[in-house]
C-alpha positions in Angstrom: -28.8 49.2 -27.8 -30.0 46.5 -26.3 -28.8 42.6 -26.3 -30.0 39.3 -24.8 -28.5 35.8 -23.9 -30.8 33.2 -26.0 -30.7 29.6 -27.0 -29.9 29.4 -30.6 -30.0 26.9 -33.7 -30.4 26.5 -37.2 -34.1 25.2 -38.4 -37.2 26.8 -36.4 -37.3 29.0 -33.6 -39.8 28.6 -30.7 -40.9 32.2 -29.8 -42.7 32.5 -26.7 -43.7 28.8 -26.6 -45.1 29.3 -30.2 -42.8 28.2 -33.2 -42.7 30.7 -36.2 -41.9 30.6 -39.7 -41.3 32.6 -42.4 -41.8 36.9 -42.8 -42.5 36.5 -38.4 -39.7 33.9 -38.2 -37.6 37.1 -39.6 -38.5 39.7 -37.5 -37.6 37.9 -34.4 -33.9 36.2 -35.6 -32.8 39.5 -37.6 -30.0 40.1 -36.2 -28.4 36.9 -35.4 -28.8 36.3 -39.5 -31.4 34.2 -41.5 -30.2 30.5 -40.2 -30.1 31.6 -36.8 -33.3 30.4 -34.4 -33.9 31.3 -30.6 -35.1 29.4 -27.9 -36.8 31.3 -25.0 -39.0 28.9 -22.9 -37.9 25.9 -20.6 -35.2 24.9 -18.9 -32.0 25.4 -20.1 -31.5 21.7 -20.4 -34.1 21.4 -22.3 -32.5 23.9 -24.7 -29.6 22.6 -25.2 -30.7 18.6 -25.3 -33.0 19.9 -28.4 -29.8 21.3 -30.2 -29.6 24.7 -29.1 -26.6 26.6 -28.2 -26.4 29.8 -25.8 -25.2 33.3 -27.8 -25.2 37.0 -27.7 -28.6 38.5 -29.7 -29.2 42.1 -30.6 -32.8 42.6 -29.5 -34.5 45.1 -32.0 -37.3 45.4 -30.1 -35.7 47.3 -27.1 -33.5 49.4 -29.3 -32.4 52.8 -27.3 -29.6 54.9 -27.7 -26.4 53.1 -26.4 -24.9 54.8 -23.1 -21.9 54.6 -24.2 -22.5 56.6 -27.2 -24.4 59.3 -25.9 -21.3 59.4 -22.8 -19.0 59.8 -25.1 -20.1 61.6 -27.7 -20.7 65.1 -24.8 -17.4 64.3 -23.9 -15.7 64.8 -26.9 -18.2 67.2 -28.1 -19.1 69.4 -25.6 -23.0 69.3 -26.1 -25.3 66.4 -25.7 -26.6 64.1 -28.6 -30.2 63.1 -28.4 -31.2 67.1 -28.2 -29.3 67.4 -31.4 -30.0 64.1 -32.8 -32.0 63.6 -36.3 -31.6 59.7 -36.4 -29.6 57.1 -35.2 -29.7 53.7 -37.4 -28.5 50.6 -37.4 -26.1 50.1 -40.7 -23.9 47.9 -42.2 -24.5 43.7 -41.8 -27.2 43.9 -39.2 -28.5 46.7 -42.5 -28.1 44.1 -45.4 -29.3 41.1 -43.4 -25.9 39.6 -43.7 -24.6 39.6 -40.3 -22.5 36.5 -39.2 -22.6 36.6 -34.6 -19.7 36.2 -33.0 -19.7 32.5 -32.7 -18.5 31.6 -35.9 -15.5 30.8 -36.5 -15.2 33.9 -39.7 -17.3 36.1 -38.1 -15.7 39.9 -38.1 -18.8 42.0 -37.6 -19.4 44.8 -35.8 -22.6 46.8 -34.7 -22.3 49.8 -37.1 -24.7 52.8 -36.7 -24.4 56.4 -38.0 -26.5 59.4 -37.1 -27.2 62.9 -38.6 -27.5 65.8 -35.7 -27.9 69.5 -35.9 -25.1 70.8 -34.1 -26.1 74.2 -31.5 -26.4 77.4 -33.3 -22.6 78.6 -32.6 -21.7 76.0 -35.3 -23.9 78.2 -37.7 -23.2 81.3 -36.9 -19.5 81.6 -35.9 -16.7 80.3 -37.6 -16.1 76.9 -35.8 -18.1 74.2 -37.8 -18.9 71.2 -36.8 -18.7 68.1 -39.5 -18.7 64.2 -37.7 -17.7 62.0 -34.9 -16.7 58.0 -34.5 -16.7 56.1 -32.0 -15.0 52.4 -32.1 -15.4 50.7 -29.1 -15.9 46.8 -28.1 -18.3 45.6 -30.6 -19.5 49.5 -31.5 -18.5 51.9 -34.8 -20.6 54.7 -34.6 -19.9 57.3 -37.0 -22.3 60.8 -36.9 -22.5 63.5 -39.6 -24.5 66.9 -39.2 -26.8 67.1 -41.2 -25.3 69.8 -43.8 -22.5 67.5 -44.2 -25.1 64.4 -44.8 -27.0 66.4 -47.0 -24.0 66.8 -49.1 -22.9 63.2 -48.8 -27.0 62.4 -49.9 -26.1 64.8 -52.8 -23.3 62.7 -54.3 -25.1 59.5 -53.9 -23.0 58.5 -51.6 -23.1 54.6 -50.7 -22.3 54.8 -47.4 -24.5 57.4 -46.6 -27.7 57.4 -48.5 -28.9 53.8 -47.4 -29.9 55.3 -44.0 -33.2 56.9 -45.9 -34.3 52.8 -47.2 -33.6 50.6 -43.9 -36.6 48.8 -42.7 -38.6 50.5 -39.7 -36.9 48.2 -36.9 -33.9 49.4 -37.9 -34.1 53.4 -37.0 -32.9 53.7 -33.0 -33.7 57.8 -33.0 -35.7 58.9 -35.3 -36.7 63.0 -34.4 -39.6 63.7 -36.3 -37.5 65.8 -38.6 -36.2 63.2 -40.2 -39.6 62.1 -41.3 -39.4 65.5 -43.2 -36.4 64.5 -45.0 -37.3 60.4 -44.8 -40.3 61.7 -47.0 -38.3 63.7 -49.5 -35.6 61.1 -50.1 -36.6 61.2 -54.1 -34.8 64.6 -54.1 -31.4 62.4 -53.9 -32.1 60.0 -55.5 -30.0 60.5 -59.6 -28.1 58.6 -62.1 -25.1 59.9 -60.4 -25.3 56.2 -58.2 -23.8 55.2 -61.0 -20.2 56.8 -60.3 -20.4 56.5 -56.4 -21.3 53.0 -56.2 -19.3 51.7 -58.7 -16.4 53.8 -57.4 -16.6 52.7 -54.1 -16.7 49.3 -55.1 -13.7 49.5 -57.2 -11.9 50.8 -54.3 -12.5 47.6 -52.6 -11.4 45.7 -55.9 -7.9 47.5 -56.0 -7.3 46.8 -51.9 -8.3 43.4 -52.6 -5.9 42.7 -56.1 -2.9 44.9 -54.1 -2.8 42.3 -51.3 0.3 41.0 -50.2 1.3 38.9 -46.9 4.7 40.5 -47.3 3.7 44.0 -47.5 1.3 43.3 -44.5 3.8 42.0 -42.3 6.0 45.0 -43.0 3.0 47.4 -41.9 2.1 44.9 -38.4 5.7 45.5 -37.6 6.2 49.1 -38.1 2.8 49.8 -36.5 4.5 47.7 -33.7 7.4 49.8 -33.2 5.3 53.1 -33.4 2.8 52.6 -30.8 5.2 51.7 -28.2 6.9 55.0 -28.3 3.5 57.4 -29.2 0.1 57.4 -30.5 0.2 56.3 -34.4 -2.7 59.1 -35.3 0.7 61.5 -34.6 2.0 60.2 -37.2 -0.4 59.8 -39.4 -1.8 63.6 -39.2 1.6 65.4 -38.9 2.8 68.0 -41.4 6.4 67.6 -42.6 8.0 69.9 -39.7 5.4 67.6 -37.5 6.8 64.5 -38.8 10.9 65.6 -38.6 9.9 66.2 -34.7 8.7 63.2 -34.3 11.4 61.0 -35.9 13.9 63.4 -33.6 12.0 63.5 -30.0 11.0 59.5 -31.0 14.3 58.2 -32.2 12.8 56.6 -35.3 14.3 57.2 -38.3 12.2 59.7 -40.6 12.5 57.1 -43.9 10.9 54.6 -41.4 7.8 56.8 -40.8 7.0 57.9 -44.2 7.6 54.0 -44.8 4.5 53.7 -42.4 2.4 56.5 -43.8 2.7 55.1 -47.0 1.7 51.8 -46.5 -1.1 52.8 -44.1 -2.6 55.3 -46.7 -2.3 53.0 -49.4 -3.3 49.7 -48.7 -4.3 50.1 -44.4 -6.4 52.7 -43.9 -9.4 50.8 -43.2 -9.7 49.2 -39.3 -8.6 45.6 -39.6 -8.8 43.8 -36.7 -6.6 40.6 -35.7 -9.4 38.1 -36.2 -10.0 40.0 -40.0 -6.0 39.8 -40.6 -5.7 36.2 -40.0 -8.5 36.0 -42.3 -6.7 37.7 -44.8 -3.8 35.4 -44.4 -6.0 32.2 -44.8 -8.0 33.6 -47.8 -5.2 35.1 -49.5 -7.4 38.4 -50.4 -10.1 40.6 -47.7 -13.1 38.3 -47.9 -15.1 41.1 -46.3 -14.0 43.7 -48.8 -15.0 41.1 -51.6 -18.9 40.8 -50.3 -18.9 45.0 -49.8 -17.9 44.6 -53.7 -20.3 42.5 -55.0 -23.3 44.1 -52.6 -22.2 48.0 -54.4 -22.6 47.0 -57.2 -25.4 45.1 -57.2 -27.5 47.6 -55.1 -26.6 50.5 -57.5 -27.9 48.6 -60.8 -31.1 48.0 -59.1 -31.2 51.6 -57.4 -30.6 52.8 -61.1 -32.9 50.5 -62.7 -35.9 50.7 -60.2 -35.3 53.8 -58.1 -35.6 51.7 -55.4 -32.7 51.2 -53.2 -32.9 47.4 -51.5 -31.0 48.0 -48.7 -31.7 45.1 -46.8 -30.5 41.8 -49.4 -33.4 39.5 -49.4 -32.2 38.0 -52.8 -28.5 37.3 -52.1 -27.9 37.6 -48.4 -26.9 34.4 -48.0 -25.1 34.1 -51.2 -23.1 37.8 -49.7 -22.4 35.6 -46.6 -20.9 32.5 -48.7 -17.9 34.9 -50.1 -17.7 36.3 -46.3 -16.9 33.4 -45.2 -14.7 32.7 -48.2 -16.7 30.3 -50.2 -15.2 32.1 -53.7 -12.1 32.0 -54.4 -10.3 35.7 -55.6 -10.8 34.5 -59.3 -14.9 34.4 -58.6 -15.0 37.6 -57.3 -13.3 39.1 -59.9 -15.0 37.6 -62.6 -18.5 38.4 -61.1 -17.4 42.2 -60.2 -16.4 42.8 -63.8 -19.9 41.8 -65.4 -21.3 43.9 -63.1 -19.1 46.8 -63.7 -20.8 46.2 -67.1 -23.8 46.5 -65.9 -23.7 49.2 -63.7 -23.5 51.4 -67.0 -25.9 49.5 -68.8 -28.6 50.8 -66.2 -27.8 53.7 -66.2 -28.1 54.5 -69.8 -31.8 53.1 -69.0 -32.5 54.4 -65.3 -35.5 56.3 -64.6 -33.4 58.4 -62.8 -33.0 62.0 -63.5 -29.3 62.8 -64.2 -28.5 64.9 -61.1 -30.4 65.3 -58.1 -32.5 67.9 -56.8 -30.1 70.9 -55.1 -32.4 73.9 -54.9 -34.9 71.3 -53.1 -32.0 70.0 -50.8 -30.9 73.3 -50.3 -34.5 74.5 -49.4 -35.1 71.1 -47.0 -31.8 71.3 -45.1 -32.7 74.9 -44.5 -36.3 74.1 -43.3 -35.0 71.6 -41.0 -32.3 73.6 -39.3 -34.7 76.7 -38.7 -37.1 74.4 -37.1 -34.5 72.4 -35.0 -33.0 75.2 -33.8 -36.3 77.0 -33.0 -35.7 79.8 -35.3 -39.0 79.8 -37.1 -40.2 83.1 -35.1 -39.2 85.7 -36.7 -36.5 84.5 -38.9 -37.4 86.4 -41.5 -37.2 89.4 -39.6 -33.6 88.5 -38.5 -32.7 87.5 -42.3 -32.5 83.9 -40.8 -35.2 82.5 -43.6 
């Protein structure tokens, strides 16, 4: 992961002494979103006395994996990633060309990536298995699946999951040349179930949003509060009944006081929100970040139903997705918008060129293909009742 200081301001950018417009004015800004310029030649005074302003900008064009990633990940894991890796991709805002850099005022992104790997063979063969990992650090939230728990995520159309096989070329960090293989069979996936997924997910983000209350989240800031100065909240949140009673006990908290936190954090806080997002919340009166994931769900599954195509990256509404992040709609808006598309959703569907479900015995055969070739088990594996 690479980034770069750069003079930056609305209107053209001067690229290498050459100013560019357009599809090549793209490339360069992508990152730093599609009003954002950068100034590279001259003097710095010269930058700033023709408006430009110094910022932080992601530099696709010397994308690697991020140290820290690949530190942490063996030390949690106890085997390294890029042998095991399948891809690592840039997701999220940077994704859907909607991300807002740090310097504004609203801005609450993060760099998001996710990566499939195939884990070493003693998560095949023996009983421990191995599913994902996050990591959330500084600006980072890396999340990375193996790829039999991907596959199955791919299966149920997941939203979160299945834009990883339609981002734009820049955007793949690690790619193996496996996941061309599967890159290239993406149709297999690809079903009317979109339908469910994306509109379920976005309804999710509906309910959080029409269950807001400034009350309710001062009650959770202030229980999370007392809880972390006497242990480490995930405790809590994981523990078992006898679990919990221990806790209240060796904590001195009362046990009403932690299934109080518990409920509130499974209910309405389970997503990370940090303190620049919660004073959002508090001058928007609703998640304004939540209300663009909404809108962009749905949006992206009646076209992915209706064309087969899955737009990933919003060139139609990108800036119209950062309007409502930066709370340019009021709750009303968003509500009203999200229930004609809820409408719509089901309209294309009853129209998609979709077929109903995806492709399993195809998935099945791929994911088995890839892990015997991964894992070097091609030799032979018949022989050893591997194929």
């Amino acid at each position: 992961m690479r980034w770069r200081s750069a003079y930056t301001r609305s209107g053209v950018a001067s690229v290498g002494g050459v100013k560019a417009k357009g599809a090549d004015l793209q490339n360069r800004r992508r990152a730093i979103g599609p009003r954002a310029t950068t100034y590279r030649p001259g003097p710095a005074r010269n930058a700033r006395a023709a408006g430009y302003h110094l910022t932080r900008v992601y530099d696709p064009s010397a994308m690697s994996i991020d140290p820290r990633i690949a530190r942490a990940f063996e030390a949690d894991n106890g085997f390294p990633l890029e042998p095991h890796l399948i891809v690592l991709a840039l997701m999220g805002s940077h994704s859907h060309g909607t991300y807002m850099p740090p310097e504004e005022p609203d801005a609450i992104d993060d760099v998001d990536l996710m990566g499939f790997v195939v884990p070493p063979l003693r998560y095949h063969l023996g009983l421990p298995r191995w599913e994902h990992w996050r990591l959330q650090a500084d600006e980072l939230d890396v999340v990375i699946y193996s790829l039999e728990k991907a596959v199955r995520l791919l299966l149920k159309s997941n939203p979160n999951i299945v834009g990883l096989l339609w981002l734009r070329e820049n955007e793949y960090v690690h790619r193996h040349a496996m996941f061309d293989l599967l890159h290239a069979r993406r149709a297999i996936f690809s079903s009317q179930a979109a339908a469910d997924s994306f509109a379920g997910y976005a309804y999710d983000q509906l309910k959080r949003m029409e269950a807001f209350d400034l009350d309710r989240m001062a009650e959770y800031e202030a229980l999370t509060k007392e809880i972390r100065v006497r242990g480490p909240m995930t405790e809590v949140l994981e523990a078992d009944k006898a679990k919990l009673e221990h806790i209240a006990r060796n904590w001195s908290v009362p046990l009403e006081t932690l299934n109080r936190f518990r409920k509130l954090h499974h209910e309405h806080f389970s997503g990370y929100m940090g303190e620049k997002r919660k004073a959002m919340v508090r001058k928007y009166q609703y998640d304004v970040k939540n209300a663009a994931h909404l809108i962009r769900l749905l949006r992206m599954g009646i076209e992915f139903l209706e064309t087969g195509q899955l737009q990933v990256f919003r060139t139609s509404d990108a800036d119209e997705l950062k309007v409502i992040k930066r709370g340019g709609w009021t709750l009303d808006q968003v509500k009203e918008q999200a229930e004609q598309l809820f409408g719509r959703i089901e309209e294309a569907r009853a129209r998609s060129p979709l077929p109903p479900r995806p492709d399993e015995a195809a998935a099945n055969a791929l994911i088995m293909d890839m892990h015997l070739r991964v894992l070097d088990l091609t030799n032979g594996a018949e022989g050893q009742g591997l194929a």
